[in-house]
KOLZALUM-403567 format. One record per atom (N, C-alpha, C, CB): residue number from 1; y, z, x. Coordinates in Angstrom, 1 decimal, m for minus. Glycine has a CB too. Layout:
(NUM, (Y, Z, X))
...
***
This chain:
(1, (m28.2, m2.9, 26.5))
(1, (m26.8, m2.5, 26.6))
(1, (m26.7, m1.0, 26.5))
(1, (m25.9, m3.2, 25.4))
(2, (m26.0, m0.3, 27.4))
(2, (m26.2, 1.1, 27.5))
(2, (m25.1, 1.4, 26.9))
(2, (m26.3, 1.8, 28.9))
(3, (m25.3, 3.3, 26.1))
(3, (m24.4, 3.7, 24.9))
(3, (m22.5, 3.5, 25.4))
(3, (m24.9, 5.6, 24.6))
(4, (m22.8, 3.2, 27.0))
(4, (m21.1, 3.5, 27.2))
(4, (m20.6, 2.3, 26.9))
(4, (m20.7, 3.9, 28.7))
(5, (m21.2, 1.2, 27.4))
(5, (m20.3, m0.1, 27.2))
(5, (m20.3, m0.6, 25.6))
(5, (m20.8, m1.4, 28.2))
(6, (m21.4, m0.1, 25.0))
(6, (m21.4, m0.2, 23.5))
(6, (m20.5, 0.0, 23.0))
(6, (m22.1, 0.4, 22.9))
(7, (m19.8, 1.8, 23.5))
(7, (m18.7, 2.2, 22.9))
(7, (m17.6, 1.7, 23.3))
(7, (m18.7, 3.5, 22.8))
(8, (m17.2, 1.3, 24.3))
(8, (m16.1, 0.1, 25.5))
(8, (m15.9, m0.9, 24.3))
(8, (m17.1, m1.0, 27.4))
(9, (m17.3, m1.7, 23.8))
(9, (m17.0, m2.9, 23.1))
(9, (m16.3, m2.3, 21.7))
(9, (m18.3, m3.8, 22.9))
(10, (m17.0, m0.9, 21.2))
(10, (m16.1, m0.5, 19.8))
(10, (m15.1, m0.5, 19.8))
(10, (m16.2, 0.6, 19.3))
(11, (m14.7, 0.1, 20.7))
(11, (m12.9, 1.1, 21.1))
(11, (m12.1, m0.1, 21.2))
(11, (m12.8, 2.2, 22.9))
(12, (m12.7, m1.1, 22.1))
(12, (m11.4, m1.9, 22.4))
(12, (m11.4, m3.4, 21.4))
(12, (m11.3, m2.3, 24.3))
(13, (m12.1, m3.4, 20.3))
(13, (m11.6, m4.0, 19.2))
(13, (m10.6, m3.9, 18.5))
(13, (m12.1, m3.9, 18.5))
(14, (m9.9, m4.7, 18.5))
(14, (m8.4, m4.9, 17.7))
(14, (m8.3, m4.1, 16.8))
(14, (m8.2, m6.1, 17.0))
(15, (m9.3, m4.1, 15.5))
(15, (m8.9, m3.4, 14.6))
(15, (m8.9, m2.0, 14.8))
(15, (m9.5, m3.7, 13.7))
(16, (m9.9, m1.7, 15.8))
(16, (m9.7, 0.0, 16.3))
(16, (m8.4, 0.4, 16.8))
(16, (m10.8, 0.6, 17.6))
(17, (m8.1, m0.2, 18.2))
(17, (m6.8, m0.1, 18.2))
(17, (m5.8, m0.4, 17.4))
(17, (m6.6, m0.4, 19.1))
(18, (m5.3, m1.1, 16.4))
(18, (m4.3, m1.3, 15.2))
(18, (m4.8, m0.5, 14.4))
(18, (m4.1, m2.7, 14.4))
(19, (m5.4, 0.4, 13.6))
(19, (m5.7, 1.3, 13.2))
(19, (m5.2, 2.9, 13.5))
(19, (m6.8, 1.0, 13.4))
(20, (m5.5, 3.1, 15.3))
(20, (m4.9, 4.2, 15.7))
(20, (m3.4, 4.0, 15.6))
(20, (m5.3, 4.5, 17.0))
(21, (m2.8, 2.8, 16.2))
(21, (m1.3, 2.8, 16.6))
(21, (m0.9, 3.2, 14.8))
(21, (m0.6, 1.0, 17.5))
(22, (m1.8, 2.5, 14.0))
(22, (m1.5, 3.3, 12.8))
(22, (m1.5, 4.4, 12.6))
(22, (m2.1, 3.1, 12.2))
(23, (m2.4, 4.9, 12.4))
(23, (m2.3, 6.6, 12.5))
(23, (m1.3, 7.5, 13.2))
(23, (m3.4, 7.2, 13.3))
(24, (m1.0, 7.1, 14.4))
(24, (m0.4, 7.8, 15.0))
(24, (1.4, 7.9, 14.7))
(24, (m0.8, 7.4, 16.2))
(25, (1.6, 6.1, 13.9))
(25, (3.2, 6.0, 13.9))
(25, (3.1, 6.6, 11.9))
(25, (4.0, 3.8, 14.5))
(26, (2.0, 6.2, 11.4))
(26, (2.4, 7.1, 10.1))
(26, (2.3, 8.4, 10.1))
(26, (1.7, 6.8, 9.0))
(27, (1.8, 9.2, 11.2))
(27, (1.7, 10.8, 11.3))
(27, (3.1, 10.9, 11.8))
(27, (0.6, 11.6, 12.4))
(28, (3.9, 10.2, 12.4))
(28, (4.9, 10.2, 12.8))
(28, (6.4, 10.3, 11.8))
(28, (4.7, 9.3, 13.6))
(29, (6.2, 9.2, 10.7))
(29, (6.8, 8.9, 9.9))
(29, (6.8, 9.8, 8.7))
(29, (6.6, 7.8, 9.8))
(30, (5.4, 10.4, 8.4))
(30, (5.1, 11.6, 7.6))
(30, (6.3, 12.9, 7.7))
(30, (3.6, 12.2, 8.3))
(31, (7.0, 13.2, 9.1))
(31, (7.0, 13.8, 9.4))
(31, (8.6, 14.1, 9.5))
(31, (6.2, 13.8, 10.0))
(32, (9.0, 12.2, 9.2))
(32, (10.2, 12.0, 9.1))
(32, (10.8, 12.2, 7.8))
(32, (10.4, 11.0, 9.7))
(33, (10.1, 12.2, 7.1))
(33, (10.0, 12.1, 5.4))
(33, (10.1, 13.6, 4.9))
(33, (8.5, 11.4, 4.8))
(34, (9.1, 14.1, 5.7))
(34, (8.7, 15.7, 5.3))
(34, (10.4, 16.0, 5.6))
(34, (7.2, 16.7, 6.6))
(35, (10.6, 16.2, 6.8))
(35, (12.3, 16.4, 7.4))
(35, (12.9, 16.5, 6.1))
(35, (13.1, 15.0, 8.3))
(36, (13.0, 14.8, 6.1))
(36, (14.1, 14.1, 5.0))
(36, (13.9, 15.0, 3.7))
(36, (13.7, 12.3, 4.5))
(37, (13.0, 15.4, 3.4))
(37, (12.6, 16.3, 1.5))
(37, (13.2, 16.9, 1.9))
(37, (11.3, 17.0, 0.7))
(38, (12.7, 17.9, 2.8))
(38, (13.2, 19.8, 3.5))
(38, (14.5, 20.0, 3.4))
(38, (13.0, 20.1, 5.2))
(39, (14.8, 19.1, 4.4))
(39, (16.2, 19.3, 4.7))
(39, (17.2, 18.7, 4.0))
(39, (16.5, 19.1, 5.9))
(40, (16.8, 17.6, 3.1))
(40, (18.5, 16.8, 2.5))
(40, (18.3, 16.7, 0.4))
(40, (18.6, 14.2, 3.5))
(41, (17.1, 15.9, 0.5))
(41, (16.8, 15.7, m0.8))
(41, (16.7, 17.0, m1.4))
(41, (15.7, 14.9, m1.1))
(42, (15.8, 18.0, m1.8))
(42, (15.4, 19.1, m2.5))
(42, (16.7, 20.0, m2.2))
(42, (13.9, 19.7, m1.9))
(43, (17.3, 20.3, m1.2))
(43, (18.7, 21.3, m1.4))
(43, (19.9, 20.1, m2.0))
(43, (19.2, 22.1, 0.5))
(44, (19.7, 19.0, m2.1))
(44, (20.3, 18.4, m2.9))
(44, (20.1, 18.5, m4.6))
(44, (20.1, 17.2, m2.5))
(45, (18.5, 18.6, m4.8))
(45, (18.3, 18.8, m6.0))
(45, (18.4, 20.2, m6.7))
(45, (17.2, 18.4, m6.2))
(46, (18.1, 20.6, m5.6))
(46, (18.5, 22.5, m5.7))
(46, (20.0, 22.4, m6.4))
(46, (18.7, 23.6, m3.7))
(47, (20.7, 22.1, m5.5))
(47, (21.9, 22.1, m6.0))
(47, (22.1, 21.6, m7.3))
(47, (22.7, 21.5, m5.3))
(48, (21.9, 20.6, m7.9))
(48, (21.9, 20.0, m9.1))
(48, (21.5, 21.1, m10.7))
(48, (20.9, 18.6, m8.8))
(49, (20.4, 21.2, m9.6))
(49, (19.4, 22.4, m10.5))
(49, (19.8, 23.7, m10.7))
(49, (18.2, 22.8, m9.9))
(50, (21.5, 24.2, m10.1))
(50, (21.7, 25.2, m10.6))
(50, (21.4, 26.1, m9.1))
(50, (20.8, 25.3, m11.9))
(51, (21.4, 25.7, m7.9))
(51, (21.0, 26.7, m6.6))
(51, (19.4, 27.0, m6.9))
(51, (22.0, 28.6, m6.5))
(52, (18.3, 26.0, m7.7))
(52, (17.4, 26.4, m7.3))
(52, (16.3, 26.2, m6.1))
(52, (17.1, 26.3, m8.1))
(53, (16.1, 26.8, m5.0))
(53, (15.1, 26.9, m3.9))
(53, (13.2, 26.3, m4.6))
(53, (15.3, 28.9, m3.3))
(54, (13.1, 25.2, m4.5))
(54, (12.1, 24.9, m5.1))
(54, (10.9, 25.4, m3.7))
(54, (12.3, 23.3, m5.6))
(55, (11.2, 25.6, m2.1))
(55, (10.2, 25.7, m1.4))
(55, (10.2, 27.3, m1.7))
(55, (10.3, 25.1, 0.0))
(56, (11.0, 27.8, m2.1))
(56, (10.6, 29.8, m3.2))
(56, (9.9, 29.9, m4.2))
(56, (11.9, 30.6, m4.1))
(57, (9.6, 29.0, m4.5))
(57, (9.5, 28.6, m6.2))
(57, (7.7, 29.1, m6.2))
(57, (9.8, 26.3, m6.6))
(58, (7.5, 30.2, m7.2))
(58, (6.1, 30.2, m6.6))
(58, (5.6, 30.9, m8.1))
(58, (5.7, 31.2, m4.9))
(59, (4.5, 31.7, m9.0))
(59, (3.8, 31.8, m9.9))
(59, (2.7, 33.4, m9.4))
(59, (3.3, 30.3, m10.1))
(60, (3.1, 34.4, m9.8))
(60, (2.4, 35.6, m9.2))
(60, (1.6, 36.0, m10.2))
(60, (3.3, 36.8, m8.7))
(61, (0.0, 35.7, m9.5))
(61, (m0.9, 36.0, m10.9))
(61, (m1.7, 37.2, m10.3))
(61, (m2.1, 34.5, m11.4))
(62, (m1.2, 37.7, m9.6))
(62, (m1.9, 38.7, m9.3))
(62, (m1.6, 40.1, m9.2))
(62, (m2.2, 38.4, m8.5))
(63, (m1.9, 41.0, m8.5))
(63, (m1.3, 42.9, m9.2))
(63, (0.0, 43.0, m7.8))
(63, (m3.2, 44.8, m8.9))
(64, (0.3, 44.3, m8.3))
(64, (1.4, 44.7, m7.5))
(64, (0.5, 45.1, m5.8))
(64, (2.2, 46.2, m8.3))
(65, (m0.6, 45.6, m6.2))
(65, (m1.3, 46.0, m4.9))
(65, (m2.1, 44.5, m4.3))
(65, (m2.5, 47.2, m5.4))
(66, (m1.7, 43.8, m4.8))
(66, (m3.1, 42.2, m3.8))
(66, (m2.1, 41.3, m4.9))
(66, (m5.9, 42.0, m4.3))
(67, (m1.4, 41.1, m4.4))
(67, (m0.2, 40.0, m5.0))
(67, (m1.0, 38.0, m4.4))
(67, (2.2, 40.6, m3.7))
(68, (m0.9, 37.6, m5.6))
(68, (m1.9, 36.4, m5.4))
(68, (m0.4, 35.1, m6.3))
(68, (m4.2, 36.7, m6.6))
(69, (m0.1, 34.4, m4.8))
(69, (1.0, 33.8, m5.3))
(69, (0.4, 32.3, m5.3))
(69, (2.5, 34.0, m4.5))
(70, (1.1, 31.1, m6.9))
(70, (0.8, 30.0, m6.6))
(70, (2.3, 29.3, m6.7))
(70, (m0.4, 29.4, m7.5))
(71, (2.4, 28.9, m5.1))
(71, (3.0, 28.3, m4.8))
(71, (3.4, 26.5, m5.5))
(71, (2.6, 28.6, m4.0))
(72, (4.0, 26.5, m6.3))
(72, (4.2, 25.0, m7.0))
(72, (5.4, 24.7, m6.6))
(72, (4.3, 24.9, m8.6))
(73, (6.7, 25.1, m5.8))
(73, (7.5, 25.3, m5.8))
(73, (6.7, 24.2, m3.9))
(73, (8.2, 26.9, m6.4))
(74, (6.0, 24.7, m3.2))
(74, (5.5, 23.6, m2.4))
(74, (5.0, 22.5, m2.6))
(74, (4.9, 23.8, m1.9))
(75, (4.4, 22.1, m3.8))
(75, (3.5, 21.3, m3.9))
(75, (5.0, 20.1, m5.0))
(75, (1.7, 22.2, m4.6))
(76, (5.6, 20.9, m5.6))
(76, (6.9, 19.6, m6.4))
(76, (7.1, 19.1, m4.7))
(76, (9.0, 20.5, m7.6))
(77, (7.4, 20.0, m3.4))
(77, (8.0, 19.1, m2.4))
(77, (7.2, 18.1, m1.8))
(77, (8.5, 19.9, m1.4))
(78, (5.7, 18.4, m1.8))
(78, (5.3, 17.8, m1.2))
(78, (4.5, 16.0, m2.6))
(78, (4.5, 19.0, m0.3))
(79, (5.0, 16.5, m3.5))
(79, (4.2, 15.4, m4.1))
(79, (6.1, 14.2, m4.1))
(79, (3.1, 16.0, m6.1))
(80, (7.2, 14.5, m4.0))
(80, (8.4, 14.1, m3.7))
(80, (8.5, 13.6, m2.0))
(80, (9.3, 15.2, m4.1))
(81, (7.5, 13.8, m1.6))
(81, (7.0, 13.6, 0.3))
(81, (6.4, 12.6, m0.4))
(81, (5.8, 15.0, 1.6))
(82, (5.3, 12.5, m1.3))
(82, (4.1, 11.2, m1.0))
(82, (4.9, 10.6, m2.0))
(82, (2.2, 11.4, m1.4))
(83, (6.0, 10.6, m3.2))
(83, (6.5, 9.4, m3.9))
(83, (7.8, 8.4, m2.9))
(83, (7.2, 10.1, m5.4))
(84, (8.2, 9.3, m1.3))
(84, (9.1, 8.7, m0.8))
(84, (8.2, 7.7, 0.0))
(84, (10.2, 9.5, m0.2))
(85, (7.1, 8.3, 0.7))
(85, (6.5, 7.3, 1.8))
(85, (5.5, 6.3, 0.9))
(85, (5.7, 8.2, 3.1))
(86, (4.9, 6.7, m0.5))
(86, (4.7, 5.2, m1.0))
(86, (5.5, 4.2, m1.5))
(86, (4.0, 5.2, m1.8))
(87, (7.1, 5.1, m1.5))
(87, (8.2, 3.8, m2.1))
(87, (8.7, 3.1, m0.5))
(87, (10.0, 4.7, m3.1))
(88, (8.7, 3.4, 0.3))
(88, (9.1, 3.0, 1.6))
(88, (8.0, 2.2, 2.3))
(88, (9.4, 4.3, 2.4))
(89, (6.5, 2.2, 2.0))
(89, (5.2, 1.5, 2.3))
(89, (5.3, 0.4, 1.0))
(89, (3.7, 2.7, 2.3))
(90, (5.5, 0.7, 0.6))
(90, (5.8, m0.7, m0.7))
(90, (6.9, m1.3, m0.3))
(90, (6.0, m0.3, m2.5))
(91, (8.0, m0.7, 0.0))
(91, (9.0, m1.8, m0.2))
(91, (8.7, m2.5, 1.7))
(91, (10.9, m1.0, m0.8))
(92, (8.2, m2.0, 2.4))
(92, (7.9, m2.6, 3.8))
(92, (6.8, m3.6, 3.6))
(92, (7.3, m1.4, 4.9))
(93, (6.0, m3.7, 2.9))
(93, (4.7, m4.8, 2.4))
(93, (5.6, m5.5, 1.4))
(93, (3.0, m4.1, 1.4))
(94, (6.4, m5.3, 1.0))
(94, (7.2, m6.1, 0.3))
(94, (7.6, m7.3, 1.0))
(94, (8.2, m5.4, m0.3))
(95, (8.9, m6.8, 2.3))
(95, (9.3, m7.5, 2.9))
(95, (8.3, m7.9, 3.8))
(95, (10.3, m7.1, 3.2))
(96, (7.1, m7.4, 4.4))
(96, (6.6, m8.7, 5.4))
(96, (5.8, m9.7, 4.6))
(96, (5.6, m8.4, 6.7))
(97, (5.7, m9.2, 3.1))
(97, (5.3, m10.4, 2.2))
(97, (6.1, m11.7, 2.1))
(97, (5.3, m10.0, 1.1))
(98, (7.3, m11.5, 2.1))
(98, (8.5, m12.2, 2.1))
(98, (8.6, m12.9, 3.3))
(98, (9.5, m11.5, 1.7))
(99, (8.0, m12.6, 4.0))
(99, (8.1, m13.3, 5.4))
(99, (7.1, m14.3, 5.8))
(99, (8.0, m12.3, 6.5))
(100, (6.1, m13.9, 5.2))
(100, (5.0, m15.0, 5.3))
(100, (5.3, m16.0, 4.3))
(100, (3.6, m14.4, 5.1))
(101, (4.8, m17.3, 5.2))
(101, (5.0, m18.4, 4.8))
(101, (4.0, m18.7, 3.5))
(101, (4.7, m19.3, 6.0))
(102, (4.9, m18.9, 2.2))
(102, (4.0, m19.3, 0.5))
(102, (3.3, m20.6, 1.3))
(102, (5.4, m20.0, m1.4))
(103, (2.0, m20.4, 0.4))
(103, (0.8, m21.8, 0.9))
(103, (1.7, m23.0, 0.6))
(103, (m0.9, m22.0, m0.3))
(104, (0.8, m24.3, 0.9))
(104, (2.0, m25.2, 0.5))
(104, (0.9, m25.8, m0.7))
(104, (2.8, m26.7, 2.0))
(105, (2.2, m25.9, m2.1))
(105, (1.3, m26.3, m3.1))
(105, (0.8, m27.8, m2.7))
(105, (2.0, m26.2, m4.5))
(106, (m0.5, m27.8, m3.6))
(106, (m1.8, m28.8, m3.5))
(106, (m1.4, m29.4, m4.0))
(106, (m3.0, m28.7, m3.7))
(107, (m1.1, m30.5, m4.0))
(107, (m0.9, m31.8, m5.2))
(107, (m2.1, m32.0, m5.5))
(107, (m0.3, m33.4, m4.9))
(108, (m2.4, m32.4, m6.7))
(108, (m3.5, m32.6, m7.6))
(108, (m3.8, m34.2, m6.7))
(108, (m3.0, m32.5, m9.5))
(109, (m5.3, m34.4, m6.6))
(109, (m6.1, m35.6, m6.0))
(109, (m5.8, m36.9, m7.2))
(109, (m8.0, m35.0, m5.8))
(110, (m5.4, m37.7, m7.1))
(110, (m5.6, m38.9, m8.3))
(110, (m7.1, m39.4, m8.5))
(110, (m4.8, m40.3, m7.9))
(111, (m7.5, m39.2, m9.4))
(111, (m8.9, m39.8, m9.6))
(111, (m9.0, m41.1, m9.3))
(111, (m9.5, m39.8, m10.9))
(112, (m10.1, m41.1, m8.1))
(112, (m10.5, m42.4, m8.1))
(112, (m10.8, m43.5, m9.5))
(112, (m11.4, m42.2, m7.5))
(113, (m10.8, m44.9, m9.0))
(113, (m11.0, m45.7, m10.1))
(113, (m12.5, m45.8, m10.4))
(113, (m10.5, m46.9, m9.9))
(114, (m13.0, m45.9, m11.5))
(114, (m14.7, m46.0, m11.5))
(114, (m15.0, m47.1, m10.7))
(114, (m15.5, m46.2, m13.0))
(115, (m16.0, m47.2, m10.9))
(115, (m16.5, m48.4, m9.9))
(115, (m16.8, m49.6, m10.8))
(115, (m17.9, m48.0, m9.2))
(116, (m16.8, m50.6, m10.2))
(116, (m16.5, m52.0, m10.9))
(116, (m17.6, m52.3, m11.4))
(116, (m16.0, m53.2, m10.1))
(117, (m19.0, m52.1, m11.3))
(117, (m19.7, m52.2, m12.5))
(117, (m19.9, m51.7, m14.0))
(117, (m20.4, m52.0, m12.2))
(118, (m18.8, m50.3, m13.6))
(118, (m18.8, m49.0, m14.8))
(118, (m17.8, m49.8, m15.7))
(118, (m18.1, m47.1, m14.4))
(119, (m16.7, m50.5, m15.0))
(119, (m15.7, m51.0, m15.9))
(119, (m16.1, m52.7, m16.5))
(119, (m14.3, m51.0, m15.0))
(120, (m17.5, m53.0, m16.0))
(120, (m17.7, m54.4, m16.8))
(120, (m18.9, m54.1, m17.8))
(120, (m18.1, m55.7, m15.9))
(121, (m19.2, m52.8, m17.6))
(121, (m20.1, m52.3, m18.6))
(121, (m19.5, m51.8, m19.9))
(121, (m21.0, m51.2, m18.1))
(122, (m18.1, m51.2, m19.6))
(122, (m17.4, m50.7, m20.7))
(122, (m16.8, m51.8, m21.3))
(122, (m16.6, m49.8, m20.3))
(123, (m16.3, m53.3, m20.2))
(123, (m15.9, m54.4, m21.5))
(123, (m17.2, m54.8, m22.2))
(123, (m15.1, m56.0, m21.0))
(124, (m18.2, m54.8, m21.5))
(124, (m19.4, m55.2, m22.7))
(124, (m19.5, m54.6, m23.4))
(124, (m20.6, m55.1, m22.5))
(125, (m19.5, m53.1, m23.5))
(125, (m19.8, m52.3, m24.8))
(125, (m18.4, m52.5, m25.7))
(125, (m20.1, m50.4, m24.4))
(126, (m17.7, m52.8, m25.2))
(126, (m16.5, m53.2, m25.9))
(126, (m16.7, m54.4, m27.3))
(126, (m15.5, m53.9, m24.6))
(127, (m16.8, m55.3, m25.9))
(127, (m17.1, m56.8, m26.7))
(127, (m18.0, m56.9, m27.5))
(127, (m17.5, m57.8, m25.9))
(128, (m19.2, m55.8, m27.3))
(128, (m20.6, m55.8, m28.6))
(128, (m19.7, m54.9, m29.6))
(128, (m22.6, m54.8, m28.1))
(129, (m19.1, m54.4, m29.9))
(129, (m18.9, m53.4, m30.9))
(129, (m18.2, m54.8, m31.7))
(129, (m17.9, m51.7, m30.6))
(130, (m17.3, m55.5, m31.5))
(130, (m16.3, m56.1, m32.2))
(130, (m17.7, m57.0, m32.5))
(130, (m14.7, m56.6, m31.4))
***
């Protein structure tokens, strides 16, 4: 089998392709989220907060001549980016959980009856004890 159709048989496996269309629609949705912080939530919280600009928001550890800034004031936005898209990926596995059909419960099997020599062995042992 030559390296091309090898890689033909990789590529066009299901899970490769559901995988990409993955990638591509959560880079997508990343981006709708990112939006959604930027622009609505955080100047919402800004506001709350008194007009504070949390993507200004930064920590200067360094001199007047080589100014060395740590930005935290990006990183509150972006960790409020990964608590919206894991609340929005949970509650989506939620609902196609809810969609799939519950197993159908197993009724328990009734035990068979022993077998008819087991039960004339047990009136014997019966009948010898008395």
């Amino acid at each position: 089998m030559s390296l091309a159709s090898e890689f033909k048989e990789f590529a066009m496996r299901g899970n490769v392709i559901d995988l990409a269309v993955g990638v591509v629609i959560g880079g997508a949705f990343g981006k709708i989220v990112s939006s959604l912080v930027d622009s609505i939530i955080m100047p919402l919280v800004g506001a709350a907060t008194g007009g504070v600009d949390f993507s200004e928001m930064a920590a200067n550890i360094g001199t007047e001549e080589m100014p060395v800034l740590i930005k935290y004031g990006a990183f509150i936005q972006s960790a409020v980016d990964f608590l919206i898209i894991a609340l929005v990926i949970f509650m989506a596995l939620k609902g196609i959980n809810k969609l799939k059909k519950p197993p159908e419960p197993v009724a328990p099997e009734a035990t068979p009856p022993p077998p008819r020599e087991q039960v004339l062995l047990e009136e014997i042992r019966d009948l010898l004890r008395k």
